[in-house]
N, C-alpha and C positions, 0 to 999 in steps of 0.2 A: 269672579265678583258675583256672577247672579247665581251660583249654588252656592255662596258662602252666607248673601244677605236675604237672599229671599227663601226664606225658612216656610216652604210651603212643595206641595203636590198637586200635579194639576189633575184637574177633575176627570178626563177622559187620555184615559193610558196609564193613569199613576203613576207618573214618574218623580221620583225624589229626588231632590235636589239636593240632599244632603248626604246622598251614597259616594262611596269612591266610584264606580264607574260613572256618575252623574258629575262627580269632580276633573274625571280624564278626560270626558266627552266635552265641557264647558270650553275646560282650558284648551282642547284639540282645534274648536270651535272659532277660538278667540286667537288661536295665532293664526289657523288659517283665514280670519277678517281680516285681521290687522295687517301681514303682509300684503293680501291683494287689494286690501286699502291704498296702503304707503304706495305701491309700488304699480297700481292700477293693471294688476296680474291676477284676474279671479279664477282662471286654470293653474297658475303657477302656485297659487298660495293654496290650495287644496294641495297639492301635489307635495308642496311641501311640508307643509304638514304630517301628511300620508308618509310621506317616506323618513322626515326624521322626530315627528312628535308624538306618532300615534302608536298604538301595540297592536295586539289581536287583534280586538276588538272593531278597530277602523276598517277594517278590512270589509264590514259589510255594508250593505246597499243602502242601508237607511244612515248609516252615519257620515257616510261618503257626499250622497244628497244632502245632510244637514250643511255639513263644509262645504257644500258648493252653493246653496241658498243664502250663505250670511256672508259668502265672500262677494256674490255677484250682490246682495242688496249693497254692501260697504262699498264695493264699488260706483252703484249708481247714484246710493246719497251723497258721495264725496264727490260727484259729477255735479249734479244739484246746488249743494252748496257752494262747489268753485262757480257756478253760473249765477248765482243770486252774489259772490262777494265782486265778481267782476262788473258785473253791470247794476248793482243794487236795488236790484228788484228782478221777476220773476214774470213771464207773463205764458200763458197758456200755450202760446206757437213757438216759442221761444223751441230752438235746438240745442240738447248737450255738447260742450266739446271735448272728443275723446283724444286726449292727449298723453301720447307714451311718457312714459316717466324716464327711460333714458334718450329721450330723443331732443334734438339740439332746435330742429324744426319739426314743422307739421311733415304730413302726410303729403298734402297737395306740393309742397315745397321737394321732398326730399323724396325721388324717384327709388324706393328700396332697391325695385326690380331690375335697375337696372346698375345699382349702388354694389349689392351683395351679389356679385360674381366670382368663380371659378374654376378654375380648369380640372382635368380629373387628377390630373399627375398630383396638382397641388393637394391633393388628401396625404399622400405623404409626407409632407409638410407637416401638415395637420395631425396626424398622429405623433409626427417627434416634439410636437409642441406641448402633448398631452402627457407626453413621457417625462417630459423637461418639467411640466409644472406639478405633474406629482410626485416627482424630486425637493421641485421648491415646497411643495404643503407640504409634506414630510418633514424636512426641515425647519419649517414658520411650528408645525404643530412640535417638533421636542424644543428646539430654543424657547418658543414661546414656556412650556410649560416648567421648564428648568427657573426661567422668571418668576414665574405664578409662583415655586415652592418654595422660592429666596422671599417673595414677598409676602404670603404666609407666614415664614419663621423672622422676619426682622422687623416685615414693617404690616404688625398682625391687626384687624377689624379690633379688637380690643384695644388699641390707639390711635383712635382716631384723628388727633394731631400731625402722627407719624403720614398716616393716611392723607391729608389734608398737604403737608411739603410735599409730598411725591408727585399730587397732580400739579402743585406751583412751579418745580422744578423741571417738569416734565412739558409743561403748558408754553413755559420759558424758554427752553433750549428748542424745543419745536420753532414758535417764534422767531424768536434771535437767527436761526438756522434758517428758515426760507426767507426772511428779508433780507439777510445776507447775502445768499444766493439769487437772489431780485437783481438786489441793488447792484452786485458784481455781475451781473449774467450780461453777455455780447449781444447786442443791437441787431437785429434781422432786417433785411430790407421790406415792406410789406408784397405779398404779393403782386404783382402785375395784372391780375384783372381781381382786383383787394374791392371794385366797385360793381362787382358780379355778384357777390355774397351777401346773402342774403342779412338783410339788419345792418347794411354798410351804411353810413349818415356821410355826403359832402357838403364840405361847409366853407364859406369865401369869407378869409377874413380882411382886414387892410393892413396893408406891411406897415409896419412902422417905422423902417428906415423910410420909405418916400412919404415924402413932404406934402404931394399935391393928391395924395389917395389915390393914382391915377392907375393903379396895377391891383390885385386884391393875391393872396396867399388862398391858395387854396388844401383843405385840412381833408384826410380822408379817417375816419375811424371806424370801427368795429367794437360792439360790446363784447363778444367772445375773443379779442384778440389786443392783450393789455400793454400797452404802450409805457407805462410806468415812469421810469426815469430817463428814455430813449428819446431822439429828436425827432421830431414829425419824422414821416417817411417810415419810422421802422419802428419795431417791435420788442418789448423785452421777451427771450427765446422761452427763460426760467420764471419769468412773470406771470407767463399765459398758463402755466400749469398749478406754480406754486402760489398763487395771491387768488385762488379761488377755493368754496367748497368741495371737499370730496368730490360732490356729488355733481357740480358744475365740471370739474375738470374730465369728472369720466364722460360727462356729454361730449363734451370738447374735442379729446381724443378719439370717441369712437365717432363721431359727424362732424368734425370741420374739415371744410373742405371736398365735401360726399356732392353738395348739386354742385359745382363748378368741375370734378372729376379731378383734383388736383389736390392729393390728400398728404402730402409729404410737408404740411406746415412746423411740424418738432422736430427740432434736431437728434443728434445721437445720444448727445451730451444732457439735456434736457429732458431725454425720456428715462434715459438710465439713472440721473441722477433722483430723477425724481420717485421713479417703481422701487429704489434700492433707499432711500428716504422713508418712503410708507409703507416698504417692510418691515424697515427695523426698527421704526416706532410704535408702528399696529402691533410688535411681538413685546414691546416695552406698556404700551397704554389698555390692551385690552385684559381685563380683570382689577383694574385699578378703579378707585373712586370718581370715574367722570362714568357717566352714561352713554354709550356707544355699542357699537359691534362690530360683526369683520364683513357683515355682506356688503356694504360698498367699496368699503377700504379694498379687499379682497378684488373685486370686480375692476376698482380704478387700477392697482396696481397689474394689474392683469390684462386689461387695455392697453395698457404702456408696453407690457411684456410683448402681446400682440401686435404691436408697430414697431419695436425692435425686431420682432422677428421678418415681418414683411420688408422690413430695409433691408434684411442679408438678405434675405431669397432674389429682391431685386439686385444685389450687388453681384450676388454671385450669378444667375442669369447675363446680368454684362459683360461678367467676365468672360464669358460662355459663348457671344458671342451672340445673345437671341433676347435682342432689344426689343423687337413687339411683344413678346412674354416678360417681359420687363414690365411695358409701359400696361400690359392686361391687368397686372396685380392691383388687387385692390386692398388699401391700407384698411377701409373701414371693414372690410373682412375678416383681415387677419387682427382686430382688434377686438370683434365681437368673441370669436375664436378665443383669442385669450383669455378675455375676461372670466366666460365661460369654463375655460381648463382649470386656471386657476382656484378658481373657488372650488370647482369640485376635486383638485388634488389635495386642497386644505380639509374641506368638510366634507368628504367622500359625497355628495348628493349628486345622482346621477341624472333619473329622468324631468326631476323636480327643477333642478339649474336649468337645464337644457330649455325647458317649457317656458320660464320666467323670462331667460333670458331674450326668445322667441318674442313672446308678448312684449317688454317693456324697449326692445329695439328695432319690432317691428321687423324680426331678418327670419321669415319662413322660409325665405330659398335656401338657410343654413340649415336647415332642420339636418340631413345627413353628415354636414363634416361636424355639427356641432356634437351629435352622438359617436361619433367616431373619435375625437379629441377626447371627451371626457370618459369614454371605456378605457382610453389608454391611460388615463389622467389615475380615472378609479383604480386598474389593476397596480400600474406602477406606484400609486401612494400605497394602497394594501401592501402591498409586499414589502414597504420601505419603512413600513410605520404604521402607527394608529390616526383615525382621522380625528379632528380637532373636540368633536361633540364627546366620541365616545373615549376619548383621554378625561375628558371632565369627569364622565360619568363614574371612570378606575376609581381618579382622582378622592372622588367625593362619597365614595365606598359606595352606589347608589346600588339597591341589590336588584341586577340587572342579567338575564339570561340569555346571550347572544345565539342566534340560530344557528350558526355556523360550529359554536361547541356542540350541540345536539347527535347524541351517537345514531347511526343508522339504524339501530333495535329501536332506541326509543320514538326515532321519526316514521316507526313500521306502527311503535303501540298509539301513539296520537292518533297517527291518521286511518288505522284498520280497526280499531276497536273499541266498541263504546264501554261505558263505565260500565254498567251494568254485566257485560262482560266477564270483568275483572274484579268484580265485586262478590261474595259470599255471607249465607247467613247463619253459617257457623261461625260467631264471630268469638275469639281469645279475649276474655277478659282478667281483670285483675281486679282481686276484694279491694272495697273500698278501705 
């Protein structure tokens, strides 16, 4: 936007705003704001930028600073403004509130340190979950794109009609499909300290079988935990996942449950159903006429995959015979864990995920299994497949020079020898 409309050069540096490297550096600029905006990640959103929007060029010290200057301002004015809309006014002593973006509570509420724990063996764990989900990105990235080229050739942007029923019918079945599974999903009991959790409301009401009000009903609920078409006391299992935002249920999964230590609130059935639902719709809905992407979608069903996997390691632990390694595993672990694999087996992003993920869940004691999952995540999607970005780029003929094609002569002539070099002033001409 601001090399396209402001048709000017500034006074000291001359920088044009109308060059193509002036066009790379903008747009470089503007996603890395805009994620560590959205996502209150101003190391993550550099980073990612860096690793899947930038070329040569980012690589230096001044453009790096740039993308780290407009991510941290984007972040502190969208601090600013969430404090002037909550309290409606502003005042000079006034404190920011630095609030992670996947996080279910605060900081003071939610003990990370002693939340995100694990044992060493459990890295092994951790690497098959890496291997596992860049099997699954592998697989999201060719179905997905077998889609894309069905709906290219049938239901092409030159009909925009065509365009128009596919997100009706797609919006529809979506719909129709998790109130379905709501309204038929089994009854949980609510937890037994359900009034430990943080944002629990109890409320006394009067029965209405007695006559003389002389006994009162007592109601316990929870905003995170939807009760839907269930009787007091319990919980719908498929409600709590499926009648929320994307972006609500990945909080859900990766933190309920984290301050009471008791994180086994989704069932089997519930998590599976719902990671294998917003697979196979994120592989139907993304490139279609709604507005969206894959980095939550991506992240939620990845969370899920991560609490599936910590119920077999507990399972199989039991089996085993070694119940206190049991009861050590931590769900919200192996949930961040996930999330994390996942997205980088689909979009191959290595250090960039790893960072974000770090920032907006507040899990710095992952820092090690979390790079260790996504090495595994990155080699085994490479080897299985292309990753999701750089399928687009085949796709869309974009003319594009992968460093990895680069012959070892030619990465001898870049890096040892200047132009000059290889330049001559005898130069071969031809008459006009």
């Amino acid at each position: 936007l601001g090399s396209n409309k402001f048709k000017f050069k500034l006074n000291k540096g001359h920088v044009d705003f109308q060059s193509k490297f002036a066009h790379r550096s903008f747009v470089t600029i503007g996603i890395a704001a805009g994620i560590a905006t959205i996502f209150t990640a101003p190391i993550g959103g550099v980073l990612i930028a860096y690793e899947d929007c930038g070329s040569f060029y980012l690589a230096s010290t001044k453009m790096f600073w740039q993308c780290f200057l407009a991510t941290c301002s984007g972040v502190f004015l969208n601090q600013i403004l969430t404090l002037v809309y909550q309290r409606g006014r502003i005042d000079h002593f006034d404190t920011t509130d630095y609030t992670r973006a996947f996080a279910l509570y605060d900081d003071l509420t939610a003990n990370y340190a002693a939340v995100y724990r694990y044992s060493w063996w459990e890295v092994i764990s951790f690497a098959v979950m890496g291997a596992l989900a860049g099997l699954a990105g592998s697989l999201f990235v060719n179905l997905h794109m077998r889609v894309h080229k069905f709906r290219g050739r049938f239901i092409p942007a030159t009909a925009p009609w065509k365009r128009a029923a596919e997100v009706l019918a797609i919006a529809s079945v979506t719909l129709a499909l998790a109130i379905s599974l709501c309204y038929f999903s089994p009854c949980e009991p609510l937890p037994d300290n359900i009034r430990d959790y943080p944002m629990t409301e109890v409320v006394e009401v009067s029965d209405p079988e007695d006559a003389t009000n002389s006994s009162a009903l007592v109601q316990v609920s929870n905003p995170n935990i939807n009760q839907l078409w269930c009787p007091n006391g319990t919980y719908s299992a498929y409600g709590t996942l499926f009648m929320q935002p994307a972006g609500m249920s990945l909080k859900e999964i990766l933190h309920l449950g984290e301050t009471v230590d008791i994180q086994n609130q989704f069932t089997w059935e519930a998590l599976l159903a719902y990671m294998c639902m917003v697979y196979a719709f994120l592989i139907l809905t993304y490139g279609c006429s709604i507005a969206g992407g894959t980095m939550v979608p991506l992240l939620t069903m990845g969370s899920a995959y991560g609490r599936l996997c910590a119920k077999i390691v507990t399972v199989a632990l039991g089996a085993m015979g070694q119940d206190q390694a049991a009861q050590n595993i931590s769900y919200a672990t192996y949930a961040v864990i996930g999330a994390a694999s996942l997205q980088s087996g689909a979009s191959r992003m290595t250090l960039s995920i790893a960072v974000l993920v770090m920032e907006t869940c507040g899990a710095l004691e992952l820092t090690i299994p979390l790079m260790i999952t996504i090495f595994f995540a990155k080699i085994v999607g490479d080897w299985t497949g292309t990753g999701l970005y750089d399928a687009y780029i085949a796709l869309k003929g974009v003319p594009y020079l992968p460093e990895d094609e680069i012959s070892y002569e030619q990465k001898m002539v870049s890096e040892k020898l200047d132009v000059q070099e290889i330049m001559t002033s005898d130069l071969v001409c031809l008459p006009p």
